[in-house]
C-alpha positions in Angstrom: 29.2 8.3 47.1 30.3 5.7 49.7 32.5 8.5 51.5 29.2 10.9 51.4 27.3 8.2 52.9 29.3 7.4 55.6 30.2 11.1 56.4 33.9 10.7 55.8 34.1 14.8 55.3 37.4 14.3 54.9 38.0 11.9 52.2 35.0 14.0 50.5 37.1 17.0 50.3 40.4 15.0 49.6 38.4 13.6 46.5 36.6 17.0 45.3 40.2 18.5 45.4 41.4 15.9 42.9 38.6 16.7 40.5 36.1 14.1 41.5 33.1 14.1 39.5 30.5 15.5 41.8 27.5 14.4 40.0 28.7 11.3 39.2 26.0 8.4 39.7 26.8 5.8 41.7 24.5 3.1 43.9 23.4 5.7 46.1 22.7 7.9 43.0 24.4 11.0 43.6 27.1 12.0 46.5 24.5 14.9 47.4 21.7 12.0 47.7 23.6 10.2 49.8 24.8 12.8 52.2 21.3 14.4 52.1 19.5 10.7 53.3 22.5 10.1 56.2 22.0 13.4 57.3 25.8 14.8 57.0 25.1 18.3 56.5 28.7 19.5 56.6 28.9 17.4 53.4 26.2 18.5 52.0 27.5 21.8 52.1 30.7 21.2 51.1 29.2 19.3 47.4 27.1 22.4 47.1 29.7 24.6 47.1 31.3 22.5 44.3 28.4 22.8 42.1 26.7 20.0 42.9 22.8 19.4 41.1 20.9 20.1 43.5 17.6 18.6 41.2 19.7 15.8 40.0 16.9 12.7 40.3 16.9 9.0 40.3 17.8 6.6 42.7 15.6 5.2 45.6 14.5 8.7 46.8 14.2 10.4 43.4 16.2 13.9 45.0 18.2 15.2 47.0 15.4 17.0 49.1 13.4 13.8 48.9 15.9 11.8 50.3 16.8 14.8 53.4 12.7 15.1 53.8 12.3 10.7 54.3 14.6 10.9 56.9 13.9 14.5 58.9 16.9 15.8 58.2 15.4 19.1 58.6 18.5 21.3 58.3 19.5 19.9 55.3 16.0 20.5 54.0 16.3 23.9 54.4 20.1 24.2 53.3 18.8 22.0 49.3 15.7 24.7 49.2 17.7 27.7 49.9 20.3 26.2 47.3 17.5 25.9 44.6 15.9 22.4 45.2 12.7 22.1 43.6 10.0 20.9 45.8 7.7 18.3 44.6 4.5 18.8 43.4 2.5 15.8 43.5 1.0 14.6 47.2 3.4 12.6 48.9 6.6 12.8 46.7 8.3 13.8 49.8 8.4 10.7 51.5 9.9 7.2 50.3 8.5 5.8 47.3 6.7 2.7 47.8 
């Protein structure tokens, strides 16, 4: 999650092709969250691709989408939707908790 976070596409793909889990859970939750909340889109992509859970929840933003959405990321709000992301449907799930 740390390389996701800090865009390091990289070491992202380096990790993927050695059979990184990638829905593992980490302190940023999932690698998806965390590329989703810095905005790293290419990333995004690239843990899509290798069947990353789009829905997967927990962690300080809850999704994927909700973390993109608290930080207007707006391209990768569009990329998570047209990959299946379920939008929220209670008032104000798409910002920060809290």
């Amino acid at each position: 999650q740390a390389a996701s976070a800090r865009g390091h596409d990289q070491i992202v793909q380096m990790l993927l092709s050695k059979g990184a889990d990638v829905n593992a859970q980490g302190e940023w939750n999932t690698a998806l969250q965390a590329a989703s909340r810095k905005g790293h889109e290419q990333i995004v992509q690239m843990l899509l691709s290798k069947g990353a859970d789009v829905n997967a929840q927990g962690g300080e933003y809850g999704t994927a989408l909700q973390a993109a959405s608290s930080q207007g990321h707006e391209q990768i709000v569009e990329l998570l939707l047209d990959s299946g992301a379920i939008p929220p449907q209670e008032e104000g799930l798409l910002t920060r908790p809290g």
